[in-house]
C-alpha positions in Angstrom: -91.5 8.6 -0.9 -88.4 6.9 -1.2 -86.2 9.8 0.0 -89.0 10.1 3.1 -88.2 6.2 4.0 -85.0 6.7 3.8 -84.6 9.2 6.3 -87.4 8.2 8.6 -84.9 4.5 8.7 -81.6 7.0 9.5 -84.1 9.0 12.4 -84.4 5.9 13.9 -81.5 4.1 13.6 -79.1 7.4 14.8 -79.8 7.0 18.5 -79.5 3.5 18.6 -75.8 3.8 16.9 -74.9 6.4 19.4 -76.0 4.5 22.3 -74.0 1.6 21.4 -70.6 3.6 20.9 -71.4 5.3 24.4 -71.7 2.1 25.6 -68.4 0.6 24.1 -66.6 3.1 24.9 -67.3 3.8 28.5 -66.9 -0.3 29.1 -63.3 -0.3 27.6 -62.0 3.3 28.6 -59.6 2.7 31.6 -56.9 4.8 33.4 -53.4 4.2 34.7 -54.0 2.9 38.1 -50.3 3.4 39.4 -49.7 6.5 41.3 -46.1 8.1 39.3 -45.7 5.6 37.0 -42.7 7.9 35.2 -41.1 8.0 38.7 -41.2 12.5 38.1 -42.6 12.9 41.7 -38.8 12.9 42.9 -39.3 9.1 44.7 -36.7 8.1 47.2 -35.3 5.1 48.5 -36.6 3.6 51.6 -40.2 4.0 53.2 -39.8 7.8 53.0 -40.9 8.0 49.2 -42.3 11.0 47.8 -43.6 9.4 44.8 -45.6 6.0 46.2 -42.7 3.7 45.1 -40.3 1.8 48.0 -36.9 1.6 46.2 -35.0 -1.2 47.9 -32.2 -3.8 47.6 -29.8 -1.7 45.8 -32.2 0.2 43.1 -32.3 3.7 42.8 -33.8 6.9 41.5 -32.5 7.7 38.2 -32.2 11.4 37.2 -30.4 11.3 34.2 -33.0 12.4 31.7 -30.3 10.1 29.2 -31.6 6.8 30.7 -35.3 7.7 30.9 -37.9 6.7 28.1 -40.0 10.1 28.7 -39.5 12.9 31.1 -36.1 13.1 33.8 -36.2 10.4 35.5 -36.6 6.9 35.2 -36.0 3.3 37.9 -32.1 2.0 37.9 -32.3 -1.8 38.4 -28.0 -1.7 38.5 -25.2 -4.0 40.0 -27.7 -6.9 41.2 -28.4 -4.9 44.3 -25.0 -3.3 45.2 -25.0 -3.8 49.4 -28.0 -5.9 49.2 -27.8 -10.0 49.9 -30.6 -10.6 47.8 -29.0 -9.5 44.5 -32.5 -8.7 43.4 -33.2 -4.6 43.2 -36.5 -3.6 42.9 -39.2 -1.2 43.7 -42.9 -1.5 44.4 -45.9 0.7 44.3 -46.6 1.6 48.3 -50.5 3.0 47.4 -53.2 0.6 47.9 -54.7 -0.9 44.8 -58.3 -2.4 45.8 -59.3 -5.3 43.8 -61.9 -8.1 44.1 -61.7 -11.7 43.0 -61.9 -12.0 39.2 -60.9 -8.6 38.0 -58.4 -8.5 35.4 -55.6 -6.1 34.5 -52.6 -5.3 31.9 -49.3 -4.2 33.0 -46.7 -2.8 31.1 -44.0 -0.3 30.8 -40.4 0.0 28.9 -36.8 -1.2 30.0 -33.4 -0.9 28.8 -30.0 -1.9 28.8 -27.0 0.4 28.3 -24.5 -2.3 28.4 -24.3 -6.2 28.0 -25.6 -8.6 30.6 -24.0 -11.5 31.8 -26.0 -14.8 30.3 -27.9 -16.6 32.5 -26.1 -19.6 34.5 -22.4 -18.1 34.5 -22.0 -16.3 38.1 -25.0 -14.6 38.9 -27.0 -17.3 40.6 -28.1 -19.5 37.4 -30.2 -16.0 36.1 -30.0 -12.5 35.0 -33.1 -10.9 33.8 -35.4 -7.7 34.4 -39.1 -7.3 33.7 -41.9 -5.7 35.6 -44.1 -8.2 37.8 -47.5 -8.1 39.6 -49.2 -10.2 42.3 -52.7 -10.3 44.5 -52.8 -10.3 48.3 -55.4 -11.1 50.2 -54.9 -8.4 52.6 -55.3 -4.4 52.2 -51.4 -3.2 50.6 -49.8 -6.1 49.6 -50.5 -7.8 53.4 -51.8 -11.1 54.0 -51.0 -14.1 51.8 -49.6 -13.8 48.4 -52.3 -15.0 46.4 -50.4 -15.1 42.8 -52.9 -14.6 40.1 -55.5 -17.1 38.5 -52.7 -18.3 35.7 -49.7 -18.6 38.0 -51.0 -20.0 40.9 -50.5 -18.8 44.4 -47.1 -17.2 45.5 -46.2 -17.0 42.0 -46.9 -13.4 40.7 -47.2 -12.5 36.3 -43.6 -11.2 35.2 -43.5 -9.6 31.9 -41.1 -10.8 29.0 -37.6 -10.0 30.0 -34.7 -7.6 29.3 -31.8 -10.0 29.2 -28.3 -10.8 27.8 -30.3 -11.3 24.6 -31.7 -7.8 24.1 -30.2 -5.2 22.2 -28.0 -2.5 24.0 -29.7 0.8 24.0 -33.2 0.4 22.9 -36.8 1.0 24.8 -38.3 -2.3 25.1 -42.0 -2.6 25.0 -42.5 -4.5 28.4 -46.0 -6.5 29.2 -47.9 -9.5 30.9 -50.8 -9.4 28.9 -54.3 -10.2 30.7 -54.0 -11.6 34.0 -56.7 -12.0 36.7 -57.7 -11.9 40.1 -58.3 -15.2 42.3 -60.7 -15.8 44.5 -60.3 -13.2 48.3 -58.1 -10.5 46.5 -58.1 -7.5 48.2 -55.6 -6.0 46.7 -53.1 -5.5 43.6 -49.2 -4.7 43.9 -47.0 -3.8 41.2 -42.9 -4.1 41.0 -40.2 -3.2 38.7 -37.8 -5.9 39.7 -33.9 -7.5 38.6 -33.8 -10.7 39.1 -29.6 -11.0 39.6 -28.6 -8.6 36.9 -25.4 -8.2 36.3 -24.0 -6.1 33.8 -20.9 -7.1 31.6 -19.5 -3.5 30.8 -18.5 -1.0 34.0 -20.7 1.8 34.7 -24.0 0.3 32.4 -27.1 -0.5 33.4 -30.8 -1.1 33.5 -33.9 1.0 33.6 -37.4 0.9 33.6 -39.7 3.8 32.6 -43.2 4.7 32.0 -45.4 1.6 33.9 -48.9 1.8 33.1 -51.4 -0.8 34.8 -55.0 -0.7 33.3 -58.4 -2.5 34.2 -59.5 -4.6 31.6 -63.1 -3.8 31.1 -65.6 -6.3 29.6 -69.1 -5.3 28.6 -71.2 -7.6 30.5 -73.6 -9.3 28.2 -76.5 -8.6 30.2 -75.7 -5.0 30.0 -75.7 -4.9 26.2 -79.0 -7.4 26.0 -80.9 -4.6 28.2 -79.3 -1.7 25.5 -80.6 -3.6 22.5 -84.4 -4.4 24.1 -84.2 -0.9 24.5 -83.0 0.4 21.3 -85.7 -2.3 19.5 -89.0 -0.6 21.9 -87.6 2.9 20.7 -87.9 1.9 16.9 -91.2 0.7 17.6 -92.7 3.4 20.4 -90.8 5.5 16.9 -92.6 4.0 14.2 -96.2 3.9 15.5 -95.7 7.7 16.0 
């Protein structure tokens, strides 16, 4: 009789278990939102990209499969924006990313140094450090005003930690902002790799950025997981009167 218990208790419990990883993992699963986020697509400078990335300021394409974390290619952040006036290369994800107020996201990627950079406040404009970066807009593609994110405040977009005259020459980098979220009247989400007035200390070095990933972050509502567990608790029940 014991044995009978026993398994009548495992009959019932089973589906509720399974429901309940179904429902975790569908509520976490997520997907790389950035359209060629290993920059393989063959992207170009200028508004004639191939790949949905503008590469401006002095930035380039980088086909050396030397420089790149995975695959050929990889971003080239070099020379603090060689024939640029800013001195701050960059490039940014053209495809519309649709958000609403209160979403939240993770972006993150790798960067690396193949040579020294200058430390900040000696002749590159106070600063020298590159990182990925991401900000809300309140219009459709990065239009209308820059809206920042919830932690920053607005105009001020989430930058990553930094590759700097501190990092080691030669090495992947994790990159990341952690969680950051939405304000209030975002319509939409854009993404850069960005040098803030690098400058390199060694001719013919430079920095690169590789494999960018942004990823919802999905919370299981609690409502959602109240209705699962009435549920699962009037199928044990409906169960054990049978």
């Amino acid at each position: 009789m014991r044995a009978l218990a026993h398994l009548r208790r495992n009959r019932l419990v089973a589906p509720l278990s399974v429901a309940l990883a179904c429902v975790a993992f569908t509520s976490y699963a997520s997907a790389n939102l950035l359209v060629d986020p290993s920059f393989e697509l063959g992207t170009a400078p200028g508004a004639e990209n191939t790949g949905g990335w503008n590469i401006v300021n002095g930035a380039a394409l980088n086909t050396n499969p030397l420089d790149s974390h995975t695959g050929n290619n990889s971003l080239n952040l070099t020379n603090g924006g060689a024939g640029a006036s800013s001195g701050v290369p960059l490039a940014f994800e053209t495809t519309n990313i649709g958000v609403t107020g209160g979403a939240q996201y993770v972006l993150s990627g790798f960067g690396m140094t193949t040579g020294p950079l200058a430390p900040a406040g000696s002749s590159n404009n106070g600063t020298d450090f590159v990182g990925l970066q991401a900000t809300f807009f309140a219009g459709d593609n990065g239009t209308g005003s820059n809206l920042g994110t919830v932690a920053t405040g607005p105009g001020n977009a989430v930058f990553t930690n930094h590759i700097d005259s501190t990092s080691p020459v030669g090495v992947w980098i994790p990159l990341t902002t952690g969680t950051f979220t939405a304000p209030a009247g975002s319509e939409s989400l854009q993404v850069f790799g960005i040098a803030i007035f690098p400058q390199e200390l060694v001719s013919g070095t430079g920095v690169f950025e590789d494999d960018l990933d942004l990823e919802p972050v999905n919370v299981p509502e609690p409502a959602s997981l109240g209705l699962l567990a009435v549920g699962g608790v009037s199928l044990l029940l409906r169960r054990r009167r049978a």
